[in-house]
C-alpha positions in Angstrom: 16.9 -5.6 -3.9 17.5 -6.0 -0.6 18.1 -8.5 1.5 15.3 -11.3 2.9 16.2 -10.1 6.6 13.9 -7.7 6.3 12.5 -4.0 5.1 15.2 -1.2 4.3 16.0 1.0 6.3 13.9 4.4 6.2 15.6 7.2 5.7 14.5 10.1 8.2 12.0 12.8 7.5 13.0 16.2 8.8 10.1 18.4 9.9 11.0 21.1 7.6 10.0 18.4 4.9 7.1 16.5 6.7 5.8 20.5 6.6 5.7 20.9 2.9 1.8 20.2 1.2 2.0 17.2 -0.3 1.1 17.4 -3.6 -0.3 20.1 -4.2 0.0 21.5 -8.0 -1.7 24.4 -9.7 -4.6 23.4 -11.7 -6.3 26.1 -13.1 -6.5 28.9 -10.5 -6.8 26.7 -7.5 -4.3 24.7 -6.0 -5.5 20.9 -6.1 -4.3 18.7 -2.9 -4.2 14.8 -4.1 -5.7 12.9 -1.3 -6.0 8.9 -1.1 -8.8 9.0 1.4 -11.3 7.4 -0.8 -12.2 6.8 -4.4 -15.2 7.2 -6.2 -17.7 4.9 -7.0 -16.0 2.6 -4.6 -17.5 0.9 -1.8 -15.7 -1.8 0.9 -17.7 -4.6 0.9 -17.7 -7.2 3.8 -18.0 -9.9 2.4 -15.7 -9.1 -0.4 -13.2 -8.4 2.2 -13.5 -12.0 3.5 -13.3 -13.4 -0.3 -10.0 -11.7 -0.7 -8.9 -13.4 2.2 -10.1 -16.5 1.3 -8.7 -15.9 -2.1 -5.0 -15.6 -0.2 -5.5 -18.7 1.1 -6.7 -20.8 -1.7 -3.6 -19.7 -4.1 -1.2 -20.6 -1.5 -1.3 -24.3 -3.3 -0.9 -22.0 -6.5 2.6 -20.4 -5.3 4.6 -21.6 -8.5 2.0 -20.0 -10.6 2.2 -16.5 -8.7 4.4 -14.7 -11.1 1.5 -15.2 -13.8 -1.1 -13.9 -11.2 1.0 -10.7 -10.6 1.9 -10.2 -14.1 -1.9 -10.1 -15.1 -3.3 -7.9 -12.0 -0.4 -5.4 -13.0 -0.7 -6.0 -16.9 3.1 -6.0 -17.4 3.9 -9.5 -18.3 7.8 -8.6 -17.9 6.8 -10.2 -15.0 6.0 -13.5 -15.8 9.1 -13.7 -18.4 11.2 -13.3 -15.6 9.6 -15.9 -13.6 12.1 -16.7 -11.3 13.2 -13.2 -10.8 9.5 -13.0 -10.1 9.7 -16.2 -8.2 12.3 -14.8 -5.7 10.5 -11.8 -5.0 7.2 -13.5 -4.7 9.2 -15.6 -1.3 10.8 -12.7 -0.1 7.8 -10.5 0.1 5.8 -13.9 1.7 8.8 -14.0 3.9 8.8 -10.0 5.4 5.2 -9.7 5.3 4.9 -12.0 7.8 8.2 -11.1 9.7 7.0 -7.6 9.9 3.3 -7.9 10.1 1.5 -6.7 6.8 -0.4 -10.1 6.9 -1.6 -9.7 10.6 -2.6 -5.6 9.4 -4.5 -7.1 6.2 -6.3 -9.5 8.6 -6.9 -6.8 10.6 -8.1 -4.5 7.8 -10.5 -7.2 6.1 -11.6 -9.4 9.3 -11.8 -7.6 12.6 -12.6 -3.4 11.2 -15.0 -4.3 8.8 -15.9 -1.4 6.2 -17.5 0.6 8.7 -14.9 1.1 11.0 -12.6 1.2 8.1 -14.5 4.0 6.3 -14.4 5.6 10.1 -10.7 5.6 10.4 -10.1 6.9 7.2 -12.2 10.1 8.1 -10.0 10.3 11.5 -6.8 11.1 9.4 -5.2 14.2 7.9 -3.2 14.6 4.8 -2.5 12.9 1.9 0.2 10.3 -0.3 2.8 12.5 -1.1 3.8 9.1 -3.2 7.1 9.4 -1.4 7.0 5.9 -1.5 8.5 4.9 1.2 5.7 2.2 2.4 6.7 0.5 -1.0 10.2 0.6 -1.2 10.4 -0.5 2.4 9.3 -4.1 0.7 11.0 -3.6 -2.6 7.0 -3.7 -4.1 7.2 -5.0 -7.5 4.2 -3.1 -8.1 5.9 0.0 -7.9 6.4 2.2 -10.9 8.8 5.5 -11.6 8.0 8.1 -14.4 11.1 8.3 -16.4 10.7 12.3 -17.0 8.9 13.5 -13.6 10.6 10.8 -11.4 7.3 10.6 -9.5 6.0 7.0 -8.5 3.1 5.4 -9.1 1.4 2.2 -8.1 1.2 -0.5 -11.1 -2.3 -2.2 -9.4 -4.1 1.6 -8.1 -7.8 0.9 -8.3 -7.2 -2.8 -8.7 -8.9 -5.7 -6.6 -5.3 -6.2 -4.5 -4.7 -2.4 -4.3 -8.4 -2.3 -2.8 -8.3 -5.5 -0.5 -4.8 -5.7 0.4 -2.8 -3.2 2.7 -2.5 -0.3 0.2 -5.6 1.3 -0.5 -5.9 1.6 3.1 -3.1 2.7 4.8 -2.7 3.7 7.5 -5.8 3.2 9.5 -3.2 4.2 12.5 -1.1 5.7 13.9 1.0 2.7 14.5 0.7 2.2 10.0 2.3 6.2 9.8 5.3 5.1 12.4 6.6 1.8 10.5 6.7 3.3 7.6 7.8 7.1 8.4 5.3 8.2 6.4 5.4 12.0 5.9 2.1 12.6 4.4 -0.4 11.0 6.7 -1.3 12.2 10.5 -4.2 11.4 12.6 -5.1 14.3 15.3 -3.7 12.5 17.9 -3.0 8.7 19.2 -6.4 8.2 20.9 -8.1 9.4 17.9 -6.8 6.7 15.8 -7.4 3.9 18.5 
């Protein structure tokens, strides 16, 4: 893990690999292109936007019982038998996401866009997760998972209420999301476009 002063450092993208599909893997006779842009069957929901923010808020009295929380909405209960292990992270994570502004963009995603202009930005940008994870391992996420065999990551919560509601399912909504995390996989067209 790394340390409580902040997110790791990114490694740099070269364009020769920001240039390679991402994702892309023969199924059948057509190539299929992975794409995070939306999910079906699910709709953002205004007001279940604002519960999840009220939610936040309510379990903040809850803190010592976080490590249960996040052991059930990522059903591995290693978790919680690590408790403090857990415990730590949980304070770290509290601690950069407000150093570094993933509670000011949650805010921002949930609050001030709505679903609307949510929905809107996510039809403004180009690409797709190349699951290169580098949003996640910039906060050390203990949601995130590796496959033994292919070494591809994966996200312990997809589909989940905080996968949904928090940052992840969203991002990035900007270009400003792409930049802090280097992220080779998303583009908008250009800066105004994502504005």
């Amino acid at each position: 893990m790394s340390e409580a002063s902040g997110p790791r450092a990114l490694p740099v993208v070269t364009a020769v690999e920001a240039s390679v599909p991402p994702l892309a893997g023969a199924v059948g006779t057509e190539e299929e292109l992975r794409t995070s842009n939306g999910v079906d069957g699910f709709r953002y929901s205004r007001l279940k936007m604002y519960l999840w923010i009220l939610k936040l808020a309510l379990g903040i009295p809850l803190l010592p019982l976080w490590p249960f929380l996040i052991a059930h909405e990522a059903r591995d209960w290693s978790l919680a038998r690590n408790y403090f292990g857990t415990m730590g992270y949980v304070l770290r994570t509290c601690y950069v996401h407000l150093r570094f502004g993933s509670v000011l963009r949650m805010l921002k995603y949930n609050v001030l866009l709505g679903p609307e202009r949510v929905k809107e930005r996510i039809a403004q940008r180009r690409g797709a997760c190349t699951r290169c994870a580098k949003c996640c391992r910039q906060y050390d996420c203990i949601f995130l998972g590796q496959d033994p065999e292919t070494k591809e990551h994966y996200c312990k919560v997809y589909q989940t209420n905080y996968w949904y509601y928090g940052t992840c399912g969203r991002y990035p909504l900007d270009q400003a999301d792409i930049d802090a995390h280097a992220c080779p996989g998303f583009s908008f067209r250009d800066e105004s476009a994502a504005r």
